[in-house]
FIZA-502217 format. One record per residue (C-alpha): residue number from 1; residue in three letters; z, y, x. Coordinates in steps of 0.1 Angstrom, whole numbers, plus 5000, padded with zeros to 4 digits. Layout:
<rs>
  nuba  kero    c3    c2    c1
   NUM   ala     Z     Y     X
...
</rs>
This chain:
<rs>
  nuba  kero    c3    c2    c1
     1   unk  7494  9187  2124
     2   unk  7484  9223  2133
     3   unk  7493  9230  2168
     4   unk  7501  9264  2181
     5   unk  7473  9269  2210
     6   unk  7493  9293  2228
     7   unk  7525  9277  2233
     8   unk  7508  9242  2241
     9   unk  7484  9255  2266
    10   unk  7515  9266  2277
    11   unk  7531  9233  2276
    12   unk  7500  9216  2294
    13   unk  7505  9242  2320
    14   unk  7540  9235  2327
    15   unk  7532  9194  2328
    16   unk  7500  9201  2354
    17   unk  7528  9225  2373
    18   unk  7551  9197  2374
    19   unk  7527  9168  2390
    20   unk  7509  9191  2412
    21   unk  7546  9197  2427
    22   unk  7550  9163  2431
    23   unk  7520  9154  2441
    24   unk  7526  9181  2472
    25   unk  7561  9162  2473
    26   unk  7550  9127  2478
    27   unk  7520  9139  2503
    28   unk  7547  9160  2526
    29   unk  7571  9125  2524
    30   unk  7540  9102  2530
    31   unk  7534  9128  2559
    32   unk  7568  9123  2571
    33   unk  7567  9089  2574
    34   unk  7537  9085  2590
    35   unk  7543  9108  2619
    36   unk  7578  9090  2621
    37   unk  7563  9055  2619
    38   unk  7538  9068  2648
    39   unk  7569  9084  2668
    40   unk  7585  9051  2667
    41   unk  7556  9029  2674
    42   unk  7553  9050  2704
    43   unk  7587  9044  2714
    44   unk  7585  9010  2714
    45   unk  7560  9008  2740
    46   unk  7577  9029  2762
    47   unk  7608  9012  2759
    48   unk  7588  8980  2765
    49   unk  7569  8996  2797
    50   unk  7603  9007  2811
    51   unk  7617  8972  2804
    52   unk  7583  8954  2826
    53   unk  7575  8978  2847
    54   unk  7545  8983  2827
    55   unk  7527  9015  2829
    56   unk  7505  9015  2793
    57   unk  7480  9043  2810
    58   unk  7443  9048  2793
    59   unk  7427  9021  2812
    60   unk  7454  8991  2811
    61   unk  7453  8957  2794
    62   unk  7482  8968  2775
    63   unk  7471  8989  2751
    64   unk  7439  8972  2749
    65   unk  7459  8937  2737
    66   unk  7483  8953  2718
    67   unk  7459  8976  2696
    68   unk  7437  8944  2690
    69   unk  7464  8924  2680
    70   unk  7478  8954  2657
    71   unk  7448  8958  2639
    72   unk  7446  8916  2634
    73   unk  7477  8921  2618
    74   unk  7475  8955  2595
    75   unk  7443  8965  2598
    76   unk  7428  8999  2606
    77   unk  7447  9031  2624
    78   unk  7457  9014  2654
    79   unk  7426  9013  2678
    80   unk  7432  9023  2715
    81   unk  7429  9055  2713
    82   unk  7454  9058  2684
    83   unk  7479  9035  2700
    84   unk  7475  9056  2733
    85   unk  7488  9091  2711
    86   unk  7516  9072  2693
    87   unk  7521  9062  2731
    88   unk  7521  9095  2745
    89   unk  7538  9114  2709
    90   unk  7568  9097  2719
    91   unk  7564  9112  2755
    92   unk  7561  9143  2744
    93   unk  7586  9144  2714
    94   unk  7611  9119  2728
    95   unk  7638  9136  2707
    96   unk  7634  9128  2669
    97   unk  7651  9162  2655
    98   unk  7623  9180  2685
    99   unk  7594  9167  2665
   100   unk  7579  9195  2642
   101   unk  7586  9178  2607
   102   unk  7560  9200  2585
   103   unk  7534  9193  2608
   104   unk  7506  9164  2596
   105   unk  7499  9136  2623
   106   unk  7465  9154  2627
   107   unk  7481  9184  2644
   108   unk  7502  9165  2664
   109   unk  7473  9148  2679
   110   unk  7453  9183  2687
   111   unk  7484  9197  2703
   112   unk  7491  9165  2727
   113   unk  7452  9171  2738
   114   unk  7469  9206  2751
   115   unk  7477  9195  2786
   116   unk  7496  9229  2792
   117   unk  7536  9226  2779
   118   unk  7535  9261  2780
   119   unk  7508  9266  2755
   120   unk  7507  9232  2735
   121   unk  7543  9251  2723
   122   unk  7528  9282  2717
   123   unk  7504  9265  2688
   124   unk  7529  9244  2677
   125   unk  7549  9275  2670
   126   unk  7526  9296  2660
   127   unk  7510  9266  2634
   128   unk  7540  9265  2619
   129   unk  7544  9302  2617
   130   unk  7513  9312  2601
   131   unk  7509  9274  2579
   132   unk  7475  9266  2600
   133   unk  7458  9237  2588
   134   unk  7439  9213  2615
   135   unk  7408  9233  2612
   136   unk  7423  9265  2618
   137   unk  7446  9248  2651
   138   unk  7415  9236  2663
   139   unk  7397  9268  2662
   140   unk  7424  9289  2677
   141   unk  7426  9260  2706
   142   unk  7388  9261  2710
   143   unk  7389  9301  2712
   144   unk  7421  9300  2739
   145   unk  7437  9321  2715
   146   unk  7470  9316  2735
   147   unk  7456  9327  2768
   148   unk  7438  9357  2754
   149   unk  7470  9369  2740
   150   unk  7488  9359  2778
   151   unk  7470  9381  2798
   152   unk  7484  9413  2784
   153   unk  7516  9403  2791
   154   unk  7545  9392  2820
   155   unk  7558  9362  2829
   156   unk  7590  9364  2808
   157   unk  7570  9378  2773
   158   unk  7545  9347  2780
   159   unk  7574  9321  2782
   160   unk  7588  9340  2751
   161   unk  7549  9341  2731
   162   unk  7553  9303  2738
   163   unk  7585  9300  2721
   164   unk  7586  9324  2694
   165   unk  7542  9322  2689
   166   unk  7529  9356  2678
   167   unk  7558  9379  2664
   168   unk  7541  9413  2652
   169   unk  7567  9439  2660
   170   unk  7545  9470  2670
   171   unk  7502  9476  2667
   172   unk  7497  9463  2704
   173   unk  7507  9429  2689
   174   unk  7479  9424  2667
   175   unk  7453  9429  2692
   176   unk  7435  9410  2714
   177   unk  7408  9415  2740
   178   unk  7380  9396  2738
   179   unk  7379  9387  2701
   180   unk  7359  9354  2699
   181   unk  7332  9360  2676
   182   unk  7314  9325  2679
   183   unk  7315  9317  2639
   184   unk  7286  9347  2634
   185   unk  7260  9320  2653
   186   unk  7242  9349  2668
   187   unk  7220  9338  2697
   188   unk  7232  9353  2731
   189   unk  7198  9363  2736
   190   unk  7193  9377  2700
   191   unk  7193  9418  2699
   192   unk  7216  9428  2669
   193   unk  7223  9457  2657
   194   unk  7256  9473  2644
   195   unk  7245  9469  2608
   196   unk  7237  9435  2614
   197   unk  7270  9428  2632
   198   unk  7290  9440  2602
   199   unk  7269  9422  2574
   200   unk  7279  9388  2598
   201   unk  7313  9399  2595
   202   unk  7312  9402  2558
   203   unk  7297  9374  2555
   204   unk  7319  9350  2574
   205   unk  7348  9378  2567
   206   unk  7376  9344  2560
   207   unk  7365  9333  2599
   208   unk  7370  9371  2605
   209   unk  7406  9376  2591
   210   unk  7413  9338  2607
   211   unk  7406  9356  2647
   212   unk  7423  9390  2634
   213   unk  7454  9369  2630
   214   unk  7483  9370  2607
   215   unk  7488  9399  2575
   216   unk  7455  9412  2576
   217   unk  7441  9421  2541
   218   unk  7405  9430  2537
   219   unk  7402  9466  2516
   220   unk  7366  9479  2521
   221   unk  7334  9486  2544
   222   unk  7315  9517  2552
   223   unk  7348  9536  2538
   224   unk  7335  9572  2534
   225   unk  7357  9601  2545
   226   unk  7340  9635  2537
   227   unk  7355  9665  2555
   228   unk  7334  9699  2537
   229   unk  7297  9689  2537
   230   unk  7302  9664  2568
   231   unk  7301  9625  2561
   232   unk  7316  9597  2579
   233   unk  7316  9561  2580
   234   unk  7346  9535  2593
   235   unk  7327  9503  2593
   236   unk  7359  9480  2584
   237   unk  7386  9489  2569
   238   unk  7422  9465  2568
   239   unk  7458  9464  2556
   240   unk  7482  9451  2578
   241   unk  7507  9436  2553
   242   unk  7535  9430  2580
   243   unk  7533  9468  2597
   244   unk  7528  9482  2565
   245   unk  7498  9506  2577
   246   unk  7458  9511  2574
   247   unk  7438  9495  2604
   248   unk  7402  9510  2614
   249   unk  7377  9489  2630
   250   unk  7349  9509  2645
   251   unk  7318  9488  2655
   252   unk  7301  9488  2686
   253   unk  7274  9466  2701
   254   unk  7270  9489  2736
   255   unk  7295  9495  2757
   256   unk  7319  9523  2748
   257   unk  7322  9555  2754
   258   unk  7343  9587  2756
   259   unk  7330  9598  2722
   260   unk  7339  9566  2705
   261   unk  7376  9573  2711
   262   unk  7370  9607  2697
   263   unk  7358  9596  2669
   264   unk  7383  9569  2658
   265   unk  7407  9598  2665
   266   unk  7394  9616  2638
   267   unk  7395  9585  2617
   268   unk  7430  9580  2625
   269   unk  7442  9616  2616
   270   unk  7419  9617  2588
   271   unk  7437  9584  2573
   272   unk  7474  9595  2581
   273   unk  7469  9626  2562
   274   unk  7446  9618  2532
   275   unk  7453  9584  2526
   276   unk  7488  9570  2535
   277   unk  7512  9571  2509
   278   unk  7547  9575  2517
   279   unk  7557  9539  2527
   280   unk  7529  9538  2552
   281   unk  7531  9533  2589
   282   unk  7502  9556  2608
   283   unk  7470  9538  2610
   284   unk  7458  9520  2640
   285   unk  7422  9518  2651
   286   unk  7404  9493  2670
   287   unk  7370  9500  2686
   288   unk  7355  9464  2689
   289   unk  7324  9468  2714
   290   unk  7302  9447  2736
   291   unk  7317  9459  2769
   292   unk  7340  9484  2785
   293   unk  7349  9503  2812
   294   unk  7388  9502  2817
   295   unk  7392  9534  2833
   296   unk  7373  9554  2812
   297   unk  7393  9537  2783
   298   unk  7428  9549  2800
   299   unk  7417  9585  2806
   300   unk  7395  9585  2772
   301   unk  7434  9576  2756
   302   unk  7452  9595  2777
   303   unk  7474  9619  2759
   304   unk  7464  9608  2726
   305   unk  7495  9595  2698
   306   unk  7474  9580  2676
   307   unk  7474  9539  2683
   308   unk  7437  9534  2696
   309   unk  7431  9502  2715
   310   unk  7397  9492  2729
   311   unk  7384  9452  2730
   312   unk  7356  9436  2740
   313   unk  7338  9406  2714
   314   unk  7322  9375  2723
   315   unk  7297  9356  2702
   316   unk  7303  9326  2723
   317   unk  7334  9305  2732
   318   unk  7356  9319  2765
   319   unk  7360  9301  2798
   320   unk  7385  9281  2790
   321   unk  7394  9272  2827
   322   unk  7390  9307  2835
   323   unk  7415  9322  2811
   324   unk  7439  9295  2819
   325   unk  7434  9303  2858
   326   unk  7446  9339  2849
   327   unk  7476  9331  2828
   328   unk  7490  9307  2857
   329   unk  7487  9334  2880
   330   unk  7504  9357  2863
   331   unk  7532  9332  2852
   332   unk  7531  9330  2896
   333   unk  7530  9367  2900
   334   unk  7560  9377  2880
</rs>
Protein backbone atom coordinates (compact mmCIF):
# COMPACT_ATOMS: atom_id res chain seq x y z
CA UNK A 1 0.00 0.00 0.00
CA UNK A 2 1.49 3.33 -1.13
CA UNK A 3 0.44 5.93 1.31
CA UNK A 4 0.06 9.59 0.40
CA UNK A 5 2.84 11.39 2.87
CA UNK A 6 1.05 14.53 2.86
CA UNK A 7 -2.32 13.68 3.78
CA UNK A 8 -1.17 11.09 6.53
CA UNK A 9 1.30 13.34 8.20
CA UNK A 10 -1.70 15.22 8.19
CA UNK A 11 -3.74 12.52 9.69
CA UNK A 12 -0.91 11.87 12.51
CA UNK A 13 -1.25 15.43 13.13
CA UNK A 14 -4.78 15.58 13.70
CA UNK A 15 -4.57 12.21 16.17
CA UNK A 16 -1.39 13.91 18.23
CA UNK A 17 -3.95 17.25 18.26
CA UNK A 18 -6.60 15.14 19.64
CA UNK A 19 -4.72 13.45 22.73
CA UNK A 20 -2.67 16.33 23.52
CA UNK A 21 -6.36 18.07 24.08
CA UNK A 22 -7.22 15.43 26.17
CA UNK A 23 -4.38 14.98 27.84
CA UNK A 24 -4.76 19.07 28.91
CA UNK A 25 -8.52 17.82 29.58
CA UNK A 26 -7.89 15.12 32.02
CA UNK A 27 -4.90 17.19 33.82
CA UNK A 28 -7.36 20.47 34.32
CA UNK A 29 -10.24 17.61 35.76
CA UNK A 30 -7.50 15.79 37.88
CA UNK A 31 -6.68 19.54 38.93
CA UNK A 32 -10.20 20.10 39.82
CA UNK A 33 -10.48 17.42 41.87
CA UNK A 34 -7.70 17.69 43.80
CA UNK A 35 -8.09 21.28 44.87
CA UNK A 36 -11.77 20.19 45.65
CA UNK A 37 -10.77 17.07 47.58
CA UNK A 38 -8.30 19.56 49.56
CA UNK A 39 -11.23 22.18 50.00
CA UNK A 40 -13.24 19.55 51.56
CA UNK A 41 -10.69 17.90 53.61
CA UNK A 42 -10.29 21.27 54.98
CA UNK A 43 -13.75 21.61 55.80
CA UNK A 44 -13.97 18.75 57.72
CA UNK A 45 -11.64 19.83 60.27
CA UNK A 46 -13.15 22.91 60.75
CA UNK A 47 -16.45 21.63 61.09
CA UNK A 48 -14.89 19.09 63.52
CA UNK A 49 -12.96 22.07 65.55
CA UNK A 50 -16.24 24.00 65.69
CA UNK A 51 -18.03 20.93 66.89
CA UNK A 52 -15.07 20.32 70.06
CA UNK A 53 -14.06 23.45 70.56
CA UNK A 54 -10.91 22.52 68.97
CA UNK A 55 -8.74 25.14 67.60
CA UNK A 56 -6.33 22.91 64.88
CA UNK A 57 -3.60 25.97 64.97
CA UNK A 58 0.21 25.05 63.71
CA UNK A 59 1.39 23.80 66.98
CA UNK A 60 -1.68 21.51 68.24
CA UNK A 61 -1.97 17.74 68.62
CA UNK A 62 -4.66 17.78 66.17
CA UNK A 63 -3.13 18.10 63.13
CA UNK A 64 -0.15 16.36 64.22
CA UNK A 65 -2.51 13.00 64.97
CA UNK A 66 -4.65 13.43 62.27
CA UNK A 67 -1.84 13.96 59.41
CA UNK A 68 -0.05 10.68 60.91
CA UNK A 69 -2.97 8.77 60.84
CA UNK A 70 -3.82 10.10 57.17
CA UNK A 71 -0.72 9.19 55.79
CA UNK A 72 -1.05 5.44 57.67
CA UNK A 73 -3.99 5.15 55.72
CA UNK A 74 -3.26 6.69 52.04
CA UNK A 75 0.03 7.40 52.08
CA UNK A 76 1.89 10.57 51.04
CA UNK A 77 0.36 14.35 50.51
CA UNK A 78 -0.94 14.70 53.90
CA UNK A 79 1.94 15.68 56.27
CA UNK A 80 1.31 18.62 58.73
CA UNK A 81 2.10 21.10 56.84
CA UNK A 82 -0.27 20.05 54.00
CA UNK A 83 -3.14 19.18 56.36
CA UNK A 84 -2.59 22.68 57.92
CA UNK A 85 -3.33 24.48 54.09
CA UNK A 86 -6.27 22.17 53.27
CA UNK A 87 -7.03 23.50 56.97
CA UNK A 88 -6.69 26.98 56.30
CA UNK A 89 -7.93 26.75 52.07
CA UNK A 90 -11.24 26.09 53.57
CA UNK A 91 -10.81 29.29 55.72
CA UNK A 92 -10.04 31.21 53.20
CA UNK A 93 -12.29 29.87 50.42
CA UNK A 94 -15.16 28.79 52.64
CA UNK A 95 -17.58 29.28 49.59
CA UNK A 96 -17.11 26.46 46.90
CA UNK A 97 -18.28 28.68 43.79
CA UNK A 98 -15.38 31.52 45.60
CA UNK A 99 -12.56 29.17 44.97
CA UNK A 100 -10.63 30.04 41.68
CA UNK A 101 -11.39 26.81 39.60
CA UNK A 102 -8.45 27.14 36.86
CA UNK A 103 -6.02 27.59 39.47
CA UNK A 104 -3.58 24.31 40.40
CA UNK A 105 -3.40 23.45 44.16
CA UNK A 106 0.20 24.82 43.91
CA UNK A 107 -1.07 28.44 43.46
CA UNK A 108 -3.48 28.17 46.02
CA UNK A 109 -0.88 27.39 48.49
CA UNK A 110 1.46 30.50 47.46
CA UNK A 111 -1.54 32.77 47.65
CA UNK A 112 -2.69 31.53 51.36
CA UNK A 113 1.22 32.34 52.38
CA UNK A 114 -0.11 36.08 51.29
CA UNK A 115 -1.23 37.21 54.75
CA UNK A 116 -2.62 40.46 53.18
CA UNK A 117 -6.60 39.85 51.82
CA UNK A 118 -6.01 42.80 50.00
CA UNK A 119 -3.19 41.63 47.99
CA UNK A 120 -3.48 37.69 48.14
CA UNK A 121 -6.73 38.86 45.80
CA UNK A 122 -4.76 40.95 43.70
CA UNK A 123 -2.46 37.84 42.52
CA UNK A 124 -5.26 35.61 42.48
CA UNK A 125 -6.71 37.94 39.95
CA UNK A 126 -4.14 38.94 38.20
CA UNK A 127 -2.81 34.90 37.90
CA UNK A 128 -5.80 34.25 36.38
CA UNK A 129 -5.69 37.25 34.17
CA UNK A 130 -2.38 36.90 32.65
CA UNK A 131 -2.40 32.53 32.93
CA UNK A 132 0.80 32.72 35.45
CA UNK A 133 2.09 29.48 36.21
CA UNK A 134 3.54 28.87 40.01
CA UNK A 135 6.89 30.12 39.01
CA UNK A 136 5.83 33.19 37.57
CA UNK A 137 3.15 33.85 40.94
CA UNK A 138 5.99 33.24 42.94
CA UNK A 139 8.28 35.66 41.33
CA UNK A 140 5.81 38.50 41.14
CA UNK A 141 5.10 37.66 45.10
CA UNK A 142 8.84 37.65 45.85
CA UNK A 143 9.26 41.09 43.84
CA UNK A 144 5.98 42.78 45.73
CA UNK A 145 4.68 43.34 42.46
CA UNK A 146 1.29 44.28 43.98
CA UNK A 147 2.65 47.00 46.31
CA UNK A 148 4.93 48.49 43.71
CA UNK A 149 1.95 49.01 41.49
CA UNK A 150 -0.07 50.42 44.98
CA UNK A 151 1.90 53.20 45.71
CA UNK A 152 0.97 55.16 42.63
CA UNK A 153 -2.33 54.99 43.44
CA UNK A 154 -5.53 56.00 46.11
CA UNK A 155 -7.25 54.03 48.34
CA UNK A 156 -10.32 53.37 46.16
CA UNK A 157 -7.96 52.34 42.67
CA UNK A 158 -5.89 49.98 45.19
CA UNK A 159 -9.19 48.19 46.45
CA UNK A 160 -10.13 48.19 42.70
CA UNK A 161 -6.23 46.80 41.46
CA UNK A 162 -7.07 44.10 44.01
CA UNK A 163 -10.21 43.16 42.40
CA UNK A 164 -9.84 43.69 38.85
CA UNK A 165 -5.51 42.86 39.09
CA UNK A 166 -3.74 44.97 36.49
CA UNK A 167 -6.31 46.35 33.71
CA UNK A 168 -4.08 48.32 31.06
CA UNK A 169 -6.35 51.15 29.99
CA UNK A 170 -3.80 54.10 29.37
CA UNK A 171 0.55 54.03 29.29
CA UNK A 172 0.73 54.99 33.15
CA UNK A 173 -0.62 51.47 33.62
CA UNK A 174 2.14 49.55 32.37
CA UNK A 175 4.71 51.16 34.43
CA UNK A 176 6.12 50.64 37.57
CA UNK A 177 8.75 52.33 39.73
CA UNK A 178 11.24 50.37 40.92
CA UNK A 179 11.42 47.56 38.33
CA UNK A 180 12.94 44.57 40.15
CA UNK A 181 15.87 43.52 38.19
CA UNK A 182 17.13 40.67 40.60
CA UNK A 183 17.12 37.82 37.71
CA UNK A 184 20.44 39.71 35.93
CA UNK A 185 22.55 38.30 39.26
CA UNK A 186 24.62 41.48 39.15
CA UNK A 187 26.56 41.99 42.39
CA UNK A 188 25.34 45.18 44.32
CA UNK A 189 28.90 46.02 44.52
CA UNK A 190 29.65 45.11 40.76
CA UNK A 191 30.28 48.47 38.52
CA UNK A 192 28.23 47.87 35.21
CA UNK A 193 28.00 49.62 32.54
CA UNK A 194 24.98 50.52 30.22
CA UNK A 195 26.14 48.09 27.53
CA UNK A 196 26.49 45.48 30.03
CA UNK A 197 23.07 46.15 31.52
CA UNK A 198 21.35 45.76 28.18
CA UNK A 199 23.35 42.43 27.04
CA UNK A 200 21.76 41.10 30.82
CA UNK A 201 18.56 42.09 29.60
CA UNK A 202 18.93 40.30 26.36
CA UNK A 203 20.04 37.74 27.79
CA UNK A 204 17.48 36.97 30.40
CA UNK A 205 14.96 39.14 27.94
CA UNK A 206 11.81 36.14 28.97
CA UNK A 207 12.59 37.30 32.96
CA UNK A 208 12.49 40.85 31.27
CA UNK A 209 9.08 40.73 29.44
CA UNK A 210 7.79 38.57 32.83
CA UNK A 211 8.61 42.22 35.17
CA UNK A 212 7.43 44.43 32.06
CA UNK A 213 4.08 42.72 32.53
CA UNK A 214 1.30 41.82 30.25
CA UNK A 215 1.34 42.51 25.98
CA UNK A 216 4.76 43.34 25.75
CA UNK A 217 6.46 42.00 22.47
CA UNK A 218 10.12 42.27 22.01
CA UNK A 219 10.96 44.05 18.39
CA UNK A 220 14.68 45.04 18.46
CA UNK A 221 17.82 46.67 20.40
CA UNK A 222 20.11 49.55 19.53
CA UNK A 223 17.11 50.59 17.04
CA UNK A 224 18.90 53.30 14.83
CA UNK A 225 17.11 56.47 13.87
CA UNK A 226 19.30 58.71 11.59
CA UNK A 227 18.11 62.33 11.31
CA UNK A 228 20.72 63.89 8.19
CA UNK A 229 24.21 62.80 9.10
CA UNK A 230 23.27 62.50 13.04
CA UNK A 231 22.83 58.81 14.55
CA UNK A 232 20.96 57.65 17.45
CA UNK A 233 20.48 54.74 19.42
CA UNK A 234 17.09 53.52 21.67
CA UNK A 235 18.60 50.77 23.55
CA UNK A 236 15.16 48.58 23.80
CA UNK A 237 12.62 48.72 21.71
CA UNK A 238 8.80 46.97 22.50
CA UNK A 239 5.21 46.59 21.18
CA UNK A 240 2.59 46.94 23.48
CA UNK A 241 0.02 44.46 21.91
CA UNK A 242 -2.95 45.72 24.23
CA UNK A 243 -2.30 49.76 23.56
CA UNK A 244 -1.52 49.10 20.23
CA UNK A 245 1.73 51.49 20.19
CA UNK A 246 5.73 51.48 20.10
CA UNK A 247 7.38 51.64 23.71
CA UNK A 248 11.15 53.05 24.12
CA UNK A 249 13.21 52.12 26.87
CA UNK A 250 16.25 54.30 27.33
CA UNK A 251 18.92 52.89 29.68
CA UNK A 252 20.48 54.50 32.42
CA UNK A 253 22.79 53.26 35.15
CA UNK A 254 23.37 57.06 36.89
CA UNK A 255 20.89 58.89 38.01
CA UNK A 256 18.86 60.89 35.42
CA UNK A 257 19.01 63.99 34.20
CA UNK A 258 17.35 66.86 32.39
CA UNK A 259 18.91 65.78 29.12
CA UNK A 260 17.71 62.28 29.30
CA UNK A 261 14.03 63.48 29.01
CA UNK A 262 15.22 65.47 26.13
CA UNK A 263 16.38 62.88 24.46
CA UNK A 264 13.58 60.30 24.74
CA UNK A 265 11.54 63.29 23.51
CA UNK A 266 13.19 63.11 20.44
CA UNK A 267 12.75 59.45 20.32
CA UNK A 268 9.21 59.70 20.92
CA UNK A 269 8.49 62.33 18.11
CA UNK A 270 10.97 60.64 15.91
CA UNK A 271 8.80 57.32 16.30
CA UNK A 272 5.22 58.94 15.93
CA UNK A 273 6.21 60.40 12.72
CA UNK A 274 8.55 57.87 11.00
CA UNK A 275 7.49 54.82 12.23
CA UNK A 276 3.76 54.37 13.35
CA UNK A 277 1.51 53.23 10.85
CA UNK A 278 -1.92 54.38 10.95
CA UNK A 279 -3.48 51.98 13.56
CA UNK A 280 -0.84 53.06 16.06
CA UNK A 281 -1.19 54.74 19.36
CA UNK A 282 1.85 57.47 20.03
CA UNK A 283 4.76 55.77 21.54
CA UNK A 284 5.61 55.84 25.09
CA UNK A 285 9.08 56.00 26.58
CA UNK A 286 10.46 54.80 29.66
CA UNK A 287 13.86 55.99 31.01
CA UNK A 288 14.84 53.10 33.41
CA UNK A 289 17.87 54.54 35.56
CA UNK A 290 19.60 53.79 38.80
CA UNK A 291 18.14 56.78 40.71
CA UNK A 292 16.10 59.96 40.44
CA UNK A 293 15.35 63.07 41.49
CA UNK A 294 11.48 63.61 41.59
CA UNK A 295 11.45 67.18 41.15
CA UNK A 296 13.65 67.45 38.46
CA UNK A 297 11.61 64.62 36.78
CA UNK A 298 8.21 66.85 37.15
CA UNK A 299 9.78 70.10 35.80
CA UNK A 300 12.04 68.03 33.19
CA UNK A 301 8.17 66.74 31.95
CA UNK A 302 6.51 69.60 32.46
CA UNK A 303 4.75 70.78 29.39
CA UNK A 304 5.73 67.93 27.37
CA UNK A 305 2.60 65.61 25.45
CA UNK A 306 4.59 62.93 24.68
CA UNK A 307 4.08 59.94 27.48
CA UNK A 308 7.63 59.94 29.20
CA UNK A 309 7.71 58.24 32.62
CA UNK A 310 10.87 57.99 34.70
CA UNK A 311 11.63 54.55 37.14
CA UNK A 312 14.18 53.56 39.10
CA UNK A 313 15.61 49.52 38.75
CA UNK A 314 16.80 47.30 41.37
CA UNK A 315 19.07 44.36 40.97
CA UNK A 316 17.99 43.10 44.28
CA UNK A 317 14.67 42.16 45.87
CA UNK A 318 12.49 45.25 47.57
CA UNK A 319 11.75 45.60 51.28
CA UNK A 320 9.03 43.74 51.40
CA UNK A 321 7.83 45.15 54.84
CA UNK A 322 8.70 48.45 53.69
CA UNK A 323 6.52 48.61 50.59
CA UNK A 324 3.73 46.94 52.43
CA UNK A 325 4.11 49.73 55.35
CA UNK A 326 3.46 52.32 52.44
CA UNK A 327 0.48 50.77 50.88
CA UNK A 328 -1.38 50.53 54.43
CA UNK A 329 -0.83 53.99 54.82
CA UNK A 330 -2.06 55.11 52.03
CA UNK A 331 -5.19 52.62 52.14
CA UNK A 332 -5.33 54.86 55.92
CA UNK A 333 -4.75 58.21 54.30
CA UNK A 334 -7.49 58.13 51.70
Amino acid sequence: MTLDQSKYHELLDNIGNTIQGARIQAAKAINLELVKANWEIGRHIVEYEQHGQERAEYGSDLLSILSKDLRLRYGKGFGRRNVLDMRRFYLAYQKWQAVPAKLSWTHIVILLGISDLTARKFYEAQSLNENWGTRELERQVDTSLFERLALSKDKASILELAQKGQVLLNPKDITKDPYILDFLQIPQAHKVTEKHLEQKIIDNLQLFLLELGKGFAFVARQYKISIRNTHLYVDLVFYHRILKCFVLIDLKIRKVKHNDIGQMNLYLNYFKSEENVKEDNDPIGIILSADKDEILVEYATGGITNKIFVSKYQLYLPDKEQLQQKVSELMKEN
